[in-house]
C-alpha positions as CSV (number, residue, x, y, z in Angstrom):
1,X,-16.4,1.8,31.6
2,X,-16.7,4.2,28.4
3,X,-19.1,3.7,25.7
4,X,-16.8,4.6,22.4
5,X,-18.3,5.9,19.3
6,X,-15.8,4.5,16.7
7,X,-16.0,5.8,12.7
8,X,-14.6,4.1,10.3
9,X,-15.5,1.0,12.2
10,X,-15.1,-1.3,9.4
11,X,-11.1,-0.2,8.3
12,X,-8.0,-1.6,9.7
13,X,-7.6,0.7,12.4
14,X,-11.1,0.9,13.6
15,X,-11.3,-2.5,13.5
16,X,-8.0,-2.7,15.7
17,X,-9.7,-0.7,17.9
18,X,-12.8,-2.6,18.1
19,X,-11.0,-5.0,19.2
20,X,-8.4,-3.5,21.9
21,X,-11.9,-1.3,23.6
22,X,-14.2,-4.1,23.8
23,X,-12.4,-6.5,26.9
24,X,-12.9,-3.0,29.0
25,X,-15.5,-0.9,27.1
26,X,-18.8,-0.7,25.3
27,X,-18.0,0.2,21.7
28,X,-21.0,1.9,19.4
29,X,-19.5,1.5,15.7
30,X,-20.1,3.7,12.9
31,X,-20.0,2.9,9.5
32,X,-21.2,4.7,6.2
33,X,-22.7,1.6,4.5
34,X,-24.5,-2.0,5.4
35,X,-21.2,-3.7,3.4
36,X,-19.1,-1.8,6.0
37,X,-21.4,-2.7,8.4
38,X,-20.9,-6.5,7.5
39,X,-17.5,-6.5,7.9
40,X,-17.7,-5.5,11.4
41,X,-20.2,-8.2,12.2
42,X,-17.7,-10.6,11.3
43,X,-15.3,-9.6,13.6
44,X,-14.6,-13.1,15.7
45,X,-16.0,-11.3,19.3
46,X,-16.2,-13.1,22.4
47,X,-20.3,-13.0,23.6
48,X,-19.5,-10.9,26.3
49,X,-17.5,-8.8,23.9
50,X,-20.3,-8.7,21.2
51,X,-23.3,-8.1,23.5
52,X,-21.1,-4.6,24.2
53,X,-20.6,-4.0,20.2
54,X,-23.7,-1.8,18.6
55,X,-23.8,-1.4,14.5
56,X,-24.8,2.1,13.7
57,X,-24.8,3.2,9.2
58,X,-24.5,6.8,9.5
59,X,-23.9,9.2,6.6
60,X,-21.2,11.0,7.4
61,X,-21.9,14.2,5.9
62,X,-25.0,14.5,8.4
63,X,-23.3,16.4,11.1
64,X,-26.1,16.2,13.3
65,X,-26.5,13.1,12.8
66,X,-22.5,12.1,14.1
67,X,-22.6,14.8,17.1
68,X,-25.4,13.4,18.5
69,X,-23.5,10.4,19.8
70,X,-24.9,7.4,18.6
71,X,-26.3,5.3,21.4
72,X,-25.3,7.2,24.5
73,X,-21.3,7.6,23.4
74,X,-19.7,9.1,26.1
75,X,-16.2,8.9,23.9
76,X,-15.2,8.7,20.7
77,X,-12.5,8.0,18.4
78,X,-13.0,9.5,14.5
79,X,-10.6,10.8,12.1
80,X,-11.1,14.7,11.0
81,X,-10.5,15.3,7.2
C-alpha cells in the first residue's frame, strides 16, 4: 500500500483521484485553503476509506513546505505549472 500525496485535492481530478486511491491506498491531500479543505471533507468516504484520508492546507509557493511530503507520502500525484 502507497501513501499518495495529492495537490489540488479539492478540484475535479483530485477529487477523482481521491476517490479511485483510497479502496487500495492511504491518500494525504493537499489543499491551499480551509474552503478547499471543506470540500474534500465532504467527499461521501467509506470509514475505512476516511480513516486513510489526511487534510493537509499548504501554501503552495513554500517549496519546502510540498517536498517534504506531508505525512509520510511515499507518492505523489501534483500538477507542475
Amino acid at each position: 500500500m502507497l501513501k499518495w500525496m495529492i495537490t489540488g485535492a479539492n478540484g475535479n481530478l483530485g477529487r477523482r483521484l481521491i476517490k479511485a486511491l483510497l479502496p487500495e491506498h492511504e491518500v494525504v491531500a493537499v489543499v491551499r485553503s480551509n474552503k478547499a479543505a471543506d470540500t474534500v471533507s465532504g467527499l461521501t468516504l467509506t470509514d475505512d476509506e476516511r480513516a486513510r484520508l489526511s487534510l493537509q492546507v499548504l501554501d503552495y509557493a513554500d517549496v519546502t513546505a510540498l517536498r517534504c511530503r506531508p505525512h509520510g507520502a511515499t507518492a505523489r500525484a501534483t500538477r507542475r505549472w
